[in-house]
C-alpha positions in Angstrom: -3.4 38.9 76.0 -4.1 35.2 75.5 -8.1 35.6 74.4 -8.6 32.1 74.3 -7.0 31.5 77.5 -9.1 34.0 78.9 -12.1 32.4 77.6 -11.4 29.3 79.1 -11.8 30.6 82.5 -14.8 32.5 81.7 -16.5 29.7 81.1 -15.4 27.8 84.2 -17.3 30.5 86.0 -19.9 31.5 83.8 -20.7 29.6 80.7 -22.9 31.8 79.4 -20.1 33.9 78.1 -18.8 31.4 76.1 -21.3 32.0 72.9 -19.9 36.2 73.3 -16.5 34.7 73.6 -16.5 32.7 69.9 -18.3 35.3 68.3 -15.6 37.8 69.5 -12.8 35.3 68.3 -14.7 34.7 65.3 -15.4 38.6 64.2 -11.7 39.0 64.8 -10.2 36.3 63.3 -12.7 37.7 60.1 -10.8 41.2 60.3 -7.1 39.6 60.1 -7.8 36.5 57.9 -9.4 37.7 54.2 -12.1 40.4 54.9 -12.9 41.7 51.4 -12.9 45.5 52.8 -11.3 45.4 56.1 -11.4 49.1 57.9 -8.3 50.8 59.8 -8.1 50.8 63.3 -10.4 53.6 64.7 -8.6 53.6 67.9 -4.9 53.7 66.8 -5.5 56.4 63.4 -7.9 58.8 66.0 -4.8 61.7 66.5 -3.0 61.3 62.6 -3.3 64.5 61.3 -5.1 63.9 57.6 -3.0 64.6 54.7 -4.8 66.1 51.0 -2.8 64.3 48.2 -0.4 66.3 46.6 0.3 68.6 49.7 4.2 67.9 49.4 6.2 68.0 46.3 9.8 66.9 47.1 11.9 65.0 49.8 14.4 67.4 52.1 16.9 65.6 50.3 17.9 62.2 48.3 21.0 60.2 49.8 23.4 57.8 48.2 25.1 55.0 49.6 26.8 51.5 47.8 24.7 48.5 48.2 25.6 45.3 46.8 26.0 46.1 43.1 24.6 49.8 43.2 24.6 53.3 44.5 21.4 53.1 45.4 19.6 56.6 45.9 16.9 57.1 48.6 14.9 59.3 50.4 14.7 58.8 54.3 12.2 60.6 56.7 11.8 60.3 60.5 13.7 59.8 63.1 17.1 57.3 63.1 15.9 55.4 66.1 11.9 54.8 65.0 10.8 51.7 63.7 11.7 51.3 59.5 9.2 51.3 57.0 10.9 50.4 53.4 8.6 52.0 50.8 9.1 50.5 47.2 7.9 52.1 44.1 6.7 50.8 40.8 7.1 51.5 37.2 6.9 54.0 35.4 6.9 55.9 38.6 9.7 56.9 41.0 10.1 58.0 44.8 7.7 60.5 44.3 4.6 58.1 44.8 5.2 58.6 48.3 5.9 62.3 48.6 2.9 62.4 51.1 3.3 59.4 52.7 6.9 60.0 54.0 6.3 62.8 56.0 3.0 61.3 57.4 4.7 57.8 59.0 7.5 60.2 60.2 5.4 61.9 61.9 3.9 58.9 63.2 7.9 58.0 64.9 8.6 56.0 61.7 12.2 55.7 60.1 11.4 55.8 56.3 13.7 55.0 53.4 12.2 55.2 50.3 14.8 54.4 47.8 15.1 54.4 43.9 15.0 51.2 41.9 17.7 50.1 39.7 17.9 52.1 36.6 15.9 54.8 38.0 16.5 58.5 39.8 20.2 58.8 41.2 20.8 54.5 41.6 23.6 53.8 39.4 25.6 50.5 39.1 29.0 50.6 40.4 30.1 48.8 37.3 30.0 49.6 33.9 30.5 46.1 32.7 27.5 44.9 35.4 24.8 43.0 33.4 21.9 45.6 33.7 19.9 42.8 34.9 15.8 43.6 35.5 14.8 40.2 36.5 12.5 40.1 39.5 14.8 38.6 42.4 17.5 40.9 42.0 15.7 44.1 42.8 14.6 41.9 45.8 18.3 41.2 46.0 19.1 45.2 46.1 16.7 46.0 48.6 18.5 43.4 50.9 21.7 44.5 50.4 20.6 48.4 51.4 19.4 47.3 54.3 22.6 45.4 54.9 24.2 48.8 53.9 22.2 50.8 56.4 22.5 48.4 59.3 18.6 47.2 58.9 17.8 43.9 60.6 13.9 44.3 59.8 11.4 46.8 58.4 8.0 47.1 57.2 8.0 46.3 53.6 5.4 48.4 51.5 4.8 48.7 47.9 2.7 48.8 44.5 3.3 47.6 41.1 7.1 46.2 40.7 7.4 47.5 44.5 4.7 44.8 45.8 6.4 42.5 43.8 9.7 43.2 45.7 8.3 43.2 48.7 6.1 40.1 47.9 9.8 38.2 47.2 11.2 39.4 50.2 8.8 38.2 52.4 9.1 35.0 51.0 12.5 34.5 50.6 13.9 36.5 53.8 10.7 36.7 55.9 13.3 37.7 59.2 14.1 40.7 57.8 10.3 41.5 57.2 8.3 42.9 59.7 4.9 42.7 58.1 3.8 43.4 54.2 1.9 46.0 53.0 1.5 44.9 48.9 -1.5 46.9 46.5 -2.6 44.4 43.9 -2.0 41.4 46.8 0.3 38.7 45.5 2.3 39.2 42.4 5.2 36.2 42.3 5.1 34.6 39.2 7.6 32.5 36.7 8.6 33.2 33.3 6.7 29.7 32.8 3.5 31.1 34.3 3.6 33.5 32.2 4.0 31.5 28.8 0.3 30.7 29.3 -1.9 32.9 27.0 -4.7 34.3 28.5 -7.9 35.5 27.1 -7.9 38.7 24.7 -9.0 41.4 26.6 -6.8 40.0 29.6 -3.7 40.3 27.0 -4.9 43.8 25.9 -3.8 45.0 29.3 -0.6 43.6 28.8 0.1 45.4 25.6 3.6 46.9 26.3 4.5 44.1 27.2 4.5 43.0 23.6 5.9 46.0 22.5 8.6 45.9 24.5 9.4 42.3 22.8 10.4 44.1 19.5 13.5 46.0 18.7 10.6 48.8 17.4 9.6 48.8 21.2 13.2 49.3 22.3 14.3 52.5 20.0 10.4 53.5 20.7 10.5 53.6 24.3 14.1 54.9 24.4 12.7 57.8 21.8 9.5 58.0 23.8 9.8 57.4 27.4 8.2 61.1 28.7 5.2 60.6 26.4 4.7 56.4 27.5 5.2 57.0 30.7 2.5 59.6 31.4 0.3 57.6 29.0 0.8 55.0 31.1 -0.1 56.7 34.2 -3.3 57.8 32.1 -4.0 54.1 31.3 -3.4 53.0 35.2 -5.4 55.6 36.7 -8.2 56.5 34.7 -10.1 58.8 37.1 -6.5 60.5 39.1 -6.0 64.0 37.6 -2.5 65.1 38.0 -1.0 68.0 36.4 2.2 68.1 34.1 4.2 69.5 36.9 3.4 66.3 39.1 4.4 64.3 36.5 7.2 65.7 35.5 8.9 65.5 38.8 8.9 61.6 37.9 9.4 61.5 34.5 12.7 63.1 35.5 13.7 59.3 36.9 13.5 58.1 33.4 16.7 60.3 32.4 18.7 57.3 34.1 21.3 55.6 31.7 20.1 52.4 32.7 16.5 53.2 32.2 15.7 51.7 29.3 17.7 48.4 29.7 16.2 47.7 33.2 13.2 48.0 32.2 13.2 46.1 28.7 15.0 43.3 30.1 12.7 43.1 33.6 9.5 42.5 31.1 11.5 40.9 28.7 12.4 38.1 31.2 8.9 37.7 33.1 8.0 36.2 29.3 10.7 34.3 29.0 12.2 36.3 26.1 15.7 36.8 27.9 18.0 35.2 30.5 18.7 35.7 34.2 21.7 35.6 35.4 22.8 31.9 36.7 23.6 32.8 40.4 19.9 34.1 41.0 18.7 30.5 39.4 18.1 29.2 43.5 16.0 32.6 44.1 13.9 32.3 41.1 13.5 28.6 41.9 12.0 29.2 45.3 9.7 32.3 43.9 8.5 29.9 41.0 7.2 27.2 43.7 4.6 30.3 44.8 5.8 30.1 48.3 3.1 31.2 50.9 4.1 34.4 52.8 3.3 33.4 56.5 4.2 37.6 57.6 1.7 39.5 58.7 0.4 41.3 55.7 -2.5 44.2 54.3 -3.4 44.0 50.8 -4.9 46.8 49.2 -6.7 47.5 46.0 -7.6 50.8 44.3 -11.6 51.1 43.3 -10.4 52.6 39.8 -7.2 50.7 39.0 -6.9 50.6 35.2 -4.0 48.2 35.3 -4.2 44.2 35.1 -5.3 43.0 38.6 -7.5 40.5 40.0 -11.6 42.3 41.0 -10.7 41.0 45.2 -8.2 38.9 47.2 -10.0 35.5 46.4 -7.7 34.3 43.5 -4.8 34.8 45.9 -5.9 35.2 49.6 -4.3 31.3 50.2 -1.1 32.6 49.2 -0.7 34.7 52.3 -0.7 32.3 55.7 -0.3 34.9 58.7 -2.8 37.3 60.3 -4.2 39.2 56.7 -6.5 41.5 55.5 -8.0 43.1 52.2 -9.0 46.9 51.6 -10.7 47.9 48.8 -9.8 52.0 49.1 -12.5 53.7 47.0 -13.1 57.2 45.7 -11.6 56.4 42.2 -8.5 55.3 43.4 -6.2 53.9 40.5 -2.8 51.7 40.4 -0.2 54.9 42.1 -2.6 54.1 44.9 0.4 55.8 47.4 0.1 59.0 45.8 -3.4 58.8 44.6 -4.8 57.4 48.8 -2.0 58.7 50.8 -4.0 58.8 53.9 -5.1 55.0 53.5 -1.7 53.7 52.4 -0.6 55.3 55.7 -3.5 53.8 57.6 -2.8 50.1 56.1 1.1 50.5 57.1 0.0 51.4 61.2 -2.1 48.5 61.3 -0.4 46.2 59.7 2.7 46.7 62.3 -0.3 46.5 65.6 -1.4 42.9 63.9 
């Protein structure tokens, strides 16, 4: 319904309804357009059956199908026809993030493919001479092409960590095939020049593996290592989330990938400008390093506990997103796995942002 329109003839009638009218607009407009903790729809979430995190431990099964340069592996949930939801995980973490969330938005009528990023789980490239390429746009890239592969004109995009910055690109650069954005940590583009500039010490201190990862120490270490940084990691990002070795484990068994290493090395690698793209990405990385404006409609969330570099609230970045837009903070000690940590509100942010 046109609300203004509306309005209008209110107050050909009866302008005293004019004041309730702009306040109405106004509270609205406040909801959809940068409110620091934004709450889900009431209305909408009333009959979703609440889910304790860690109530499911595995998907029914993980498919495989070629996409682009991979076999990309992914978990799907919900039926064939529903609406798609694309759930994107982070590093070091796998599919697993969203273990509870899956079953949740399926039971909600969404279609949900949650596959594996390069180097990780069951993707594998098709090539063994393929360039095991981390940079930023091509993961975009491979998420594009499985949706090509699957026959997916448009989905939800929702994600955390390297996920958010997927989905971040692929609302930028293919914002038809995106239905809305759901990102943790808001708006994460940025430029191997960007990221030349130092910041302050304790700012770089959160950074630290990033330096690591810079020496050939940090290469035979994390290759050595990658159970043990990986959890400590986790322990780092999510100070006050107590998982067990069991829950972890299930993840850490995504690091056994060939590629691993080499995706991962080269993806941190490049976002310092320590090692080249590849030259037929150069117009995608050119558009992501103009910090295009994402004009879908988008929820940005933010953990009360996150360990993890990340900006205190949206205001650093809330310009950067130019369509109907809100910020949750999700409390209760929520860290940077905020999908496996706050199923329930993850779920919650991904309704609501497909109603806005």
């Amino acid at each position: 319904m046109d609300t203004t329109k509306k309005s209008q003839e209110i107050n050909q009638h009866r302008r005293s309804f004019l004041g309730t009218a702009v306040v109405t607009a106004a509270a609205t407009q406040l909801l959809l357009n940068g409110s620091a903790e934004a709450q889900p729809s009431k209305t909408r979430l009333a009959g979703m059956r609440a889910i304790k995190p860690g109530t499911n431990t595995s998907f029914a099964s993980v498919k495989q199908i070629d996409a682009g340069l991979l076999s990309i592996g992914y978990g799907e949930a919900g039926p064939s026809d529903g609406p798609v939801v694309i759930l994107l995980h982070g590093w070091p973490y796998d599919i697993h993030s969203f273990v509870d969330v899956a079953p949740l938005l399926a039971s909600e009528g969404y279609r949900v493919i949650i596959p594996y990023v390069r180097g990780c789980g069951t993707t594998r490239f098709l090539s063994d001479t393929a360039f095991r390429n981390g940079q930023p746009s091509v993961v975009a890239v491979d998420t594009i092409a499985l949706m090509d592969a699957l026959n997916i004109d448009k989905a939800i995009l929702a994600g955390f960590d390297w996920g958010a910055r997927t989905a971040d690109a692929i609302a930028s650069l293919w914002p038809e095939r995106c239905k809305a954005l759901v990102s943790v940590s808001g708006y994460l583009l940025s430029t191997p020049e960007s990221n030349k500039m130092p910041l302050p010490p304790k700012a770089e201190y959160q950074w630290w593996y990033q330096y690591y990862f810079a020496t050939e120490r940090g290469v035979l270490g994390y290759d050595k290592y990658r159970h043990d940084f990986g959890k400590l990691i986790w322990q780092i990002a999510s100070p006050k989330w107590v998982f067990d070795d069991a829950t972890f484990d299930r993840t850490a068994a995504s690091f056994n990938n060939p590629d691993y290493v080499a995706i991962v090395i080269h993806n941190y690698r490049y976002r310092l400008g320590l090692a080249e793209g590849e030259s037929k990405y150069d117009d995608l990385e050119k558009k992501l390093a103009a910090g295009p404006v994402i004009t879908v409609p988008t929820i940005t969330l933010e953990g009360d506990a996150n360990g993890a570099a990340h900006y205190p609230d949206d205001t650093p970045y809330r310009k950067k997103f130019g369509g109907k837009y809100a910020n949750r903070i999700i409390k209760g000690g929520i860290g940077h796995n905020l999908p496996q940590e706050a199923p329930q509100a993850f779920v919650e942010a991904i309704i609501d942002v497909a109603d806005i």
